[in-house]
PASERO-101144 format. One record per residue (C-alpha): residue in one letter; z, x, y. Coordinates in steps of 0.2 Angstrom, whole numbers, padded with zeros to 4 digits, always signed. Layout:
AZXY;...
# end
This chain:
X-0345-0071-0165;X-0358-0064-0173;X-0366-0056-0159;X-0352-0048-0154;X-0352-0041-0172;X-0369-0035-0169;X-0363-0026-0154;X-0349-0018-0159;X-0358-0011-0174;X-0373-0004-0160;X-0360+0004-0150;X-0349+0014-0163;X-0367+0018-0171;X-0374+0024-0157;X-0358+0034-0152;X-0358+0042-0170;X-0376+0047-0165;X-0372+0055-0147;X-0367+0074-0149;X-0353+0072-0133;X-0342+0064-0148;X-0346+0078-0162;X-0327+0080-0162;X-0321+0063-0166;X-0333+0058-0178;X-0322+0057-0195;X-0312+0045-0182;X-0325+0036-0175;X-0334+0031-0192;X-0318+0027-0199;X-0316+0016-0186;X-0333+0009-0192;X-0329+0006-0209;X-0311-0002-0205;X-0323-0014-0193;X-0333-0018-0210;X-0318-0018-0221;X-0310-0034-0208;X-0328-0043-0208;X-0328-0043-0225;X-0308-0050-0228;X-0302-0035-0228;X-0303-0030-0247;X-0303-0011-0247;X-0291-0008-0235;X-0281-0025-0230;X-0288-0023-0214;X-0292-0039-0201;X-0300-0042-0184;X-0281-0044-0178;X-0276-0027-0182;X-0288-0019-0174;X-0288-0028-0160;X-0271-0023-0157;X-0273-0006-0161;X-0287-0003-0149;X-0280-0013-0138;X-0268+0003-0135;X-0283+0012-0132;X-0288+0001-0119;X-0271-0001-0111;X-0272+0019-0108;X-0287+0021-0101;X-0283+0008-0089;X-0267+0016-0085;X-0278+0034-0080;X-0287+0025-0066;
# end
């Protein structure tokens, strides 16, 4: 599990870092901080590692779908 933490944290770090996605990046370090928020119990913004599973999980679905 914690790995995967580890991991998930790189990539959104590392996609806030590449200039392709200077665009989204209100959304994508939102995303970050929910991330945090639902490690961490979700305290600040009742988040949790179910809901954004399921709301990326839409994310996923669509992409998917493009192919």
């Amino acid at each position: 599990f914690q790995g995967a933490i580890e991991r998930a944290f790189e990539l959104l770090d590392f996609t806030l870092g590449d200039p392709r996605w200077q665009k989204r990046l209100k959304e994508i370090a939102r995303a970050r901080e929910l991330l945090c928020d639902a490690i961490f119990g979700g305290k600040e913004y009742k988040s949790s590692l179910e809901n954004l599973e399921r709301y990326f999980f839409q994310f996923a679905l669509a992409s998917r779908l493009r192919k």
